[in-house]
C-alpha positions as CSV (number, residue, x, y, z in Angstrom):
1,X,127.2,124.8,92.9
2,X,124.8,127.0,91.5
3,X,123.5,124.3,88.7
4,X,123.3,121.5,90.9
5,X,121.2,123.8,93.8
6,X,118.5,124.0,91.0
7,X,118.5,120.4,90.4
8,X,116.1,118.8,93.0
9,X,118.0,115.8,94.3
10,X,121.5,117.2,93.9
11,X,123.1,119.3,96.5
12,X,125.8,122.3,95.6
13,X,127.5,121.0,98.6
14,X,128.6,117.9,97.1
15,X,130.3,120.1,94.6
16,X,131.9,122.5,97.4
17,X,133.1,119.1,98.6
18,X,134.5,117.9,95.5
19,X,136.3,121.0,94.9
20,X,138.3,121.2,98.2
21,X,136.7,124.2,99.3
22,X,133.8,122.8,101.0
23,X,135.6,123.9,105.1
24,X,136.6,127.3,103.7
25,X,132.8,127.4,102.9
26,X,131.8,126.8,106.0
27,X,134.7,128.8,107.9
28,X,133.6,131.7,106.0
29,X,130.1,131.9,106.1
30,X,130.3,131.0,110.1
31,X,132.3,134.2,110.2
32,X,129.0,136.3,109.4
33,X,127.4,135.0,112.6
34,X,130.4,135.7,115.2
35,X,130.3,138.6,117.7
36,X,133.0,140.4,116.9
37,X,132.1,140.5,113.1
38,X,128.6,142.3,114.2
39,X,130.1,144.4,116.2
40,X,132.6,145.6,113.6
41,X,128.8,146.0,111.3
42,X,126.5,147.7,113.9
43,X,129.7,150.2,114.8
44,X,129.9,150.7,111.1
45,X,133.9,150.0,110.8
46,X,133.9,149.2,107.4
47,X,137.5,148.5,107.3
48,X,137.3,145.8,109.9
49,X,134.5,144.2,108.1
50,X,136.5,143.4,104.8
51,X,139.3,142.3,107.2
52,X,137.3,139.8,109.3
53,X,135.0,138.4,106.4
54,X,136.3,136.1,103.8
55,X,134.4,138.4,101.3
56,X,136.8,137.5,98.0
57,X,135.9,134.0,98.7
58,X,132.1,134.6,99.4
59,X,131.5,136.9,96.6
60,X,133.0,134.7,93.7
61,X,131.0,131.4,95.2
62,X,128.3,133.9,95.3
63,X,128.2,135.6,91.8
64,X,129.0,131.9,90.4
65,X,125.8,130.9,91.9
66,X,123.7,133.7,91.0
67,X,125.0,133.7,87.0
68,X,124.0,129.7,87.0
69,X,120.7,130.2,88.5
70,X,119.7,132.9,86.6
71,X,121.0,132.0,83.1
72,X,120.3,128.0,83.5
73,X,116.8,128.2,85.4
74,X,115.0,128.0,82.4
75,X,117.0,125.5,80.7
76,X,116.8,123.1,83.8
77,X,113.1,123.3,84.3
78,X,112.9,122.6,80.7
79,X,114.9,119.1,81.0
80,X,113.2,118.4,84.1
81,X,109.8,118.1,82.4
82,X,110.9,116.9,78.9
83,X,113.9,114.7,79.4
84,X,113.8,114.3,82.9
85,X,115.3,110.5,82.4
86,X,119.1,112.3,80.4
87,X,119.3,115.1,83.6
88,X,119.0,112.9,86.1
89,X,121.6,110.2,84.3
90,X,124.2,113.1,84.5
91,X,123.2,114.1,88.2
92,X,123.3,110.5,89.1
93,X,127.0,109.9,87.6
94,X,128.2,112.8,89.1
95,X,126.9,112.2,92.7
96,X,128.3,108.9,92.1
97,X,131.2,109.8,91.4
98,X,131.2,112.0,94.4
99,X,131.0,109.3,97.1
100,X,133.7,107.8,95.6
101,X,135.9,111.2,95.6
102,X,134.9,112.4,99.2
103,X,135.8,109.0,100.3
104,X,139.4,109.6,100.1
105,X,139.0,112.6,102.4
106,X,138.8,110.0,105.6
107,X,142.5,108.6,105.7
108,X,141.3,105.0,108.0
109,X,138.2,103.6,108.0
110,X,136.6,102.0,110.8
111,X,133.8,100.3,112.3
112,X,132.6,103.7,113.6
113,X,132.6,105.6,110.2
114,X,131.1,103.2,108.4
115,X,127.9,102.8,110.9
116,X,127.2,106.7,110.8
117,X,127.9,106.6,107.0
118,X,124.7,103.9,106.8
119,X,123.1,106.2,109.5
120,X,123.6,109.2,107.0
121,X,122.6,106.9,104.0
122,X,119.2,105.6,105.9
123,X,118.4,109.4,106.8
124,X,118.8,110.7,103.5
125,X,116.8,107.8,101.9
126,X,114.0,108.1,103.8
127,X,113.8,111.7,103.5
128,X,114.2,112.0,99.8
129,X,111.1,109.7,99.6
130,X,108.7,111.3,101.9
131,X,105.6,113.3,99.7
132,X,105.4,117.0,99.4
133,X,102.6,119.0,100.8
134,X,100.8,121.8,99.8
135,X,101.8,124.8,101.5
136,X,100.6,128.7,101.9
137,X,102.8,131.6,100.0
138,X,102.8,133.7,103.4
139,X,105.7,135.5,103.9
140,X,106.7,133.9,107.2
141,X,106.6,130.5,105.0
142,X,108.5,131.6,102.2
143,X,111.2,133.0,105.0
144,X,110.9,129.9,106.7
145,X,111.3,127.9,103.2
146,X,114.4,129.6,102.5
147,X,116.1,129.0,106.1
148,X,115.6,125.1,105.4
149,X,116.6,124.5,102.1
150,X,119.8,126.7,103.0
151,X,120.9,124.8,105.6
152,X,120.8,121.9,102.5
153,X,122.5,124.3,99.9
154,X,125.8,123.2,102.4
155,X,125.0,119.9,103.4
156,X,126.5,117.3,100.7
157,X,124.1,114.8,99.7
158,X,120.7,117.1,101.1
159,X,119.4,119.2,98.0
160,X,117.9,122.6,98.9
161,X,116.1,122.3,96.0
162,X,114.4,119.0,96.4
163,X,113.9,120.2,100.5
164,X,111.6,123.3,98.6
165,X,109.8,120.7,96.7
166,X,108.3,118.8,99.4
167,X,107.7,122.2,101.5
168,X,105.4,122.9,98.0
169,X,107.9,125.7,96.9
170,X,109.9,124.7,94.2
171,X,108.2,125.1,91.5
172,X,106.7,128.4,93.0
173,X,109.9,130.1,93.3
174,X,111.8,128.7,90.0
175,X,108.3,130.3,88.4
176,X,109.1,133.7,90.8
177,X,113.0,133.5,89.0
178,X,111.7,133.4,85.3
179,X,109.1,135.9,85.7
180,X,111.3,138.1,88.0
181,X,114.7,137.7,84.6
182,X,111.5,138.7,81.6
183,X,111.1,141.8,84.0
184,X,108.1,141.1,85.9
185,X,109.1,143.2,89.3
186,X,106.2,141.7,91.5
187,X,107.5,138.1,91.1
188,X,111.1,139.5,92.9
189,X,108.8,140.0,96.5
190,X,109.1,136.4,97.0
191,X,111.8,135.8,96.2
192,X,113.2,138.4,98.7
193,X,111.4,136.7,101.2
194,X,113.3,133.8,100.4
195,X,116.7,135.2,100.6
196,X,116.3,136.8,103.4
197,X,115.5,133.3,105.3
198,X,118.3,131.7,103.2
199,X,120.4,134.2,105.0
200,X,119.7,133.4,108.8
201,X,119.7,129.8,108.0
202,X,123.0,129.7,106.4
203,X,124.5,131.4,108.7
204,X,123.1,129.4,111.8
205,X,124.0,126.0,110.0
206,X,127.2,127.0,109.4
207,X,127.8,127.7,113.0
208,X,127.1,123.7,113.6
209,X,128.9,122.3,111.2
210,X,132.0,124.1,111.7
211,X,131.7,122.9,115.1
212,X,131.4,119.7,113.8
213,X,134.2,119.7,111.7
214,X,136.9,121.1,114.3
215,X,135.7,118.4,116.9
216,X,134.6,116.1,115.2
217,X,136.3,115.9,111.1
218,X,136.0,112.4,110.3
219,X,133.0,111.4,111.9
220,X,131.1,114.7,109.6
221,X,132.6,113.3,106.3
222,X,131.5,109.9,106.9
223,X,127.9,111.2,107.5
224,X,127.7,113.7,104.6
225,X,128.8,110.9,102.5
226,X,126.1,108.9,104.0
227,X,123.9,111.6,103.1
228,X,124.8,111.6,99.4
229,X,124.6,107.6,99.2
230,X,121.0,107.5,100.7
231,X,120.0,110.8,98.1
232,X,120.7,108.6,95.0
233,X,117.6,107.2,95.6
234,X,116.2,110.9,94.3
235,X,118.1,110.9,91.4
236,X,117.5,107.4,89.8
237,X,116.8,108.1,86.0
238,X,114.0,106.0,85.8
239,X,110.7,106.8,87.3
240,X,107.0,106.0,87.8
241,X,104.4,108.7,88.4
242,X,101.8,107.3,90.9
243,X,100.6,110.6,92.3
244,X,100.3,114.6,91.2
245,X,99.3,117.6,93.5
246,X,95.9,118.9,93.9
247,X,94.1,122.0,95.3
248,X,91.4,121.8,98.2
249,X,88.6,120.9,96.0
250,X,90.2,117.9,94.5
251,X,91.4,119.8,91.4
252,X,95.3,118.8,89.5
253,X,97.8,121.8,90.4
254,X,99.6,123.0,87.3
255,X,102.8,124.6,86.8
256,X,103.3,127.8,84.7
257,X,103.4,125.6,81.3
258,X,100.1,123.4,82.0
259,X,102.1,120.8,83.7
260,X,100.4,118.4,86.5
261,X,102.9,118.9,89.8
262,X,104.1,115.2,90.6
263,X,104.5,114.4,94.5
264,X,105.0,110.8,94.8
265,X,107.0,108.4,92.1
266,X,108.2,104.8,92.2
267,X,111.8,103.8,91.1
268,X,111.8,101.3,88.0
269,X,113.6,99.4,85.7
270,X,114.9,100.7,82.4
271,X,112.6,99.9,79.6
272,X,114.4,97.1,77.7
273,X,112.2,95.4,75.9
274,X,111.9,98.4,72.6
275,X,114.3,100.2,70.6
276,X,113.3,103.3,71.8
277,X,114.0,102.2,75.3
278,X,116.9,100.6,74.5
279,X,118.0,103.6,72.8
280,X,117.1,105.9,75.7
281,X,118.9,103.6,78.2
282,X,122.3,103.6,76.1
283,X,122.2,107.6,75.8
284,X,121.5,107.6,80.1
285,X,124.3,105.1,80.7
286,X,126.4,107.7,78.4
287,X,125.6,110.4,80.4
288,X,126.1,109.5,83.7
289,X,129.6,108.1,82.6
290,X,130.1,111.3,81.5
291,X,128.9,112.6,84.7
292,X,131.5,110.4,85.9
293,X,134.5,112.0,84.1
294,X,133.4,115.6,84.7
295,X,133.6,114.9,88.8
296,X,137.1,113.0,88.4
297,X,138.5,115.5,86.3
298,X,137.4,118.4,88.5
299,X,138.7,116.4,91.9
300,X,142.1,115.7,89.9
301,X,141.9,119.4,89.1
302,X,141.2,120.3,92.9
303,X,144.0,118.3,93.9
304,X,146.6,120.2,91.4
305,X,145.7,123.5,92.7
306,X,145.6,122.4,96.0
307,X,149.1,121.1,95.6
308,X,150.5,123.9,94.0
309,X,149.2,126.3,96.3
C-alpha cells in the first residue's frame, strides 16, 4: 500500500482491496472517530483504548506504509522522471489486474452495478485528466492537502498521490520526505502539517464508507471498481508533454533535481516505427504482465489465508 500511495495514479486502496483486508481497513480506522472510543481517550482509560481500537491491525498497515515510503521515495521519484514509461507499465498491469480481481467480490451482476461501475469509470477519468494548479505552502493548505488525498489513500482506483499533484503538492512534499530522511529537521514542519490533515480526513471518510458498505456492499464495489477502470487513463505508459508549470512571472517551476514540473500530457501510441521503440515497448508489455502475475499471485495468496483462517 505504501509503494503504490507514492505512485501518482495508483491508489494503496486497490491493494487493501486485493488483499482482502480492504472492510477491516475501513472498520478499523472508522473506530477512531466513534464516541465511545473518544471518550475512553479524553478520560485517559488506556485499557479500553487497546480494547476498542483495532491497533495490531492499524499499526502493521501503518509501519508497512511508513518503511515503503520512506526507503522507496527516492527510488520512485527517480523512475518517475527517468523511466517513467517501465513504472507506469508495472502500475498499469497491476491495476489491471485489479479490476479483474475485485470483480469477483460482486457474486451477480446486474444492470444496476454495471451503470454505477461506468458512473465510477466516467468520474475517475475525468478527474485524473483535469490540470494541476499552483498552490500556496500555508499551513491551512498543506492540512487541507493531506485531508484530500487521505480520503484517496482508501478509495480504490483514486490515488492520493496524484490528488496532491493537481493540488501542486506532490512534488513539494516527496522533496519535504527526502530532505526530512538526509536529516534536514525543517523539511519535517510540513510534513506534519500534512499528517495531521491526513488524520481528520481518514478518519471522516471512513465514517462514509463504512456506511456505505453495511447498506449498501455491492453497489460500493461496483463503483470503486469503476473508479479504478476510469484511473487507467493516469497510468497509460506512453505519454506526451504538452504543458509544464510556471511561476507568476511566466518562469518554468523546477523540481529539486532541475526538472520542469509537467501539468498537462496527452496519451499516445507506442513508438513502433525504431528499434529503440520497439525495444522499449516489448520491455513495458513485459512489465505490466508481470504486474499481472504479482496481483494474481497475491489475490490467490489472500484467498488461501482467508480460507485457512
Amino acid at each position: 500500500m505504501g509503494a503504490s500511495d507514492i505512485v501518482p495514479g495508483v491508489s494503496g486502496g486497490t491493494m487493501a482491496f486485493i488483499l482482502g483486508i480492504y472492510e477491516e481497513l475501513i472498520d478499523s480506522i472508522r473506530t477512531i472517530g466513534r464516541p465511545h472510543f473518544l471518550q475512553a481517550v479524553l478520560k485517559f482509560r488506556i485499557k479500553d483504548v487497546f480494547q476498542i481500537l483495532n491497533w495490531e491491525f492499524l499499526l502493521s498497515i501503518a509501519i508497512g506504509i511508513l518503511i515503503a515510503i520512506i526507503t522507496l521515495s527516492s527510488a520512485l521519484e527517480n523512475l518517475l522522471l527517468n523511466q517513467p514509461v517501465y513504472l507506469w507499465s508495472f502500475f498499469f498491469g497491476l491495476v489491471l489486474a485489479s479490476v479483474l480481481v475485485v470483480s469477483k467480490r460482486i457474486k451477480t451482476w446486474n444492470p444496476t452495478l454495471f451503470g454505477v461501475l461506468f458512473i465510477g469509470a466516467v468520474g475517475a477519468y475525468l478527474l485524473v485528466g483535469l490540470v494541476p494548479v499552483q498552490t500556496p505552502d500555508a499551513w491551512w493548505f498543506l492540512i487541507l492537502s493531506g485531508a484530500i488525498a487521505s480520503c484517496a489513500l482508501i478509495l480504490p482506483g483514486v490515488s492520493g498521490a496524484f490528488l496532491l499533484v493537481l493540488l501542486g503538492k506532490y512534488q513539494y512534499v516527496l522533496g519535504a520526505v527526502n530532505d526530512a530522511r538526509g536529516g534536514d529537521l525543517q523539511a519535517a514542519v510540513p510534513l506534519i502539517f500534512v499528517g495531521i490533515g491526513a488524520a481528520l480526513g481518514l478518519v471522516t471518510f471512513a465514517q462514509i464508507l463504512s456506511w456505505l458498505f453495511k447498506r449498501y456492499h455491492d453497489l460500493t464495489v461496483a463503483l470503486l471498481i469503476g473508479l479504478m477502470v476510469g484511473s487507467l487513463r493516469k497510468i497509460w505508459p506512453w505519454k506526451m508533454d504538452l504543458d509544464w508549470l510556471r511561476d507568476l512571472a511566466g518562469n518554468f517551476v523546477l523540481d529539486s533535481d532541475g526538472h520542469r514540473l509537467v501539468i498537462d500530457q496527452a496519451n499516445v501510441l507506442p513508438d513502433f516505427g525504431s528499434n529503440a521503440g520497439m525495444t522499449e515497448f516489448v520491455i513495458a508489455v513485459v512489465l505490466a504482465l508481470v504486474g499481472i502475475t504479482v496481483i494474481l499471485f497475491i489475490d490467490r495468496l489472500a484467498a488461501r489465508m482467508e480460507t485457512d483462517s
